[in-house]
N, C-alpha and C positions, 0 to 999 in steps of 0.2 A: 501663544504664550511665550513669554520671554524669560523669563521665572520659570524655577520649579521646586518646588517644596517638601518640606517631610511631610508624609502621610499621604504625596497625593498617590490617585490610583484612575486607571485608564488609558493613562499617556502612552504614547505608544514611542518606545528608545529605539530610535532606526539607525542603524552604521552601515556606512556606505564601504562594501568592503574593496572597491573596484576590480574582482574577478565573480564570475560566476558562480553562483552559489545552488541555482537552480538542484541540481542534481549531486550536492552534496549528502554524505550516509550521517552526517552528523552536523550541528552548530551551535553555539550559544558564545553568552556574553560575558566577558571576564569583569570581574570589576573589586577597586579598589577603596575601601572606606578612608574617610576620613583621620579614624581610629584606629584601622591598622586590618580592617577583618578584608581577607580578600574570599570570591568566591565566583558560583556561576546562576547565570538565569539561563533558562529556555530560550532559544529563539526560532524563527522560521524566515525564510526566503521572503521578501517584497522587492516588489517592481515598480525600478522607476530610473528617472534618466537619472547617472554615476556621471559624478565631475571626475571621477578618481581615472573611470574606466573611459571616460568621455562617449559612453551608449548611453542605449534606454536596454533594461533587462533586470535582470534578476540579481543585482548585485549589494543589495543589502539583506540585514539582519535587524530583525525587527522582535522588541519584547514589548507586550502591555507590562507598566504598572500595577503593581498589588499594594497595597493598602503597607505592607510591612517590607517594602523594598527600600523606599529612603525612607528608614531611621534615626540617620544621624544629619545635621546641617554640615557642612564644609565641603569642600573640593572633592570629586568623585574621578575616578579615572575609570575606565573602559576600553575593553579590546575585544574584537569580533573574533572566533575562533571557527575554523571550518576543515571537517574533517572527510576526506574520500578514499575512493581505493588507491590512489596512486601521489596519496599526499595530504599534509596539510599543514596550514597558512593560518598568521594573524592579520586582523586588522592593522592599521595605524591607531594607536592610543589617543583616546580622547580625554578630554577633562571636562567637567561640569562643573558648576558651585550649585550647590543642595543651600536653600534657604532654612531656617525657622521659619512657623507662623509667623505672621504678623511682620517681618523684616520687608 
């Protein structure tokens, strides 16, 4: 899918954070509306080869989609946050464009 719309639900928001995340005590996903509302999602550890880290391992963060995650259409920002005992690190910020239906 190249697109991604308001109301969808399932998708699964993966950011590549290029350090290991495996064994992090905390993470989720920062994100920025449209409108102005900033806030957090849940996320967990996925595995897979990091252009960032140039491995294969544990170095993204990974949210499903909920039904009431994109609300608004317009440009979405994103940042990976990960918390351990001896530190922690943002992602690099990403951007999305959120559709309307039908666009």
């Amino acid at each position: 899918m190249t697109k991604h719309y308001v109301g969808e639900t399932g998708t699964q928001l993966i950011l590549d954070t290029g350090i290991l995340v495996a064994t992090a005590a905390f993470s989720y996903i920062k994100y920025n509306t449209p409108d102005g509302v900033q806030g957090t999602w849940s996320a967990s550890a996925y595995s897979s080869y990091s252009s960032l880290a140039s491995a294969t391992g544990t170095y993204f963060l990974s949210h499903t989609l909920a039904q009431s995650d994109f609300r608004v259409p317009g440009v979405w920002e994103f940042q990976a946050f990960i918390g351990a005992v001896d530190g922690t690190w943002f992602g690099e910020t990403v951007k999305y464009e959120i559709f309307d239906l039908f666009e």
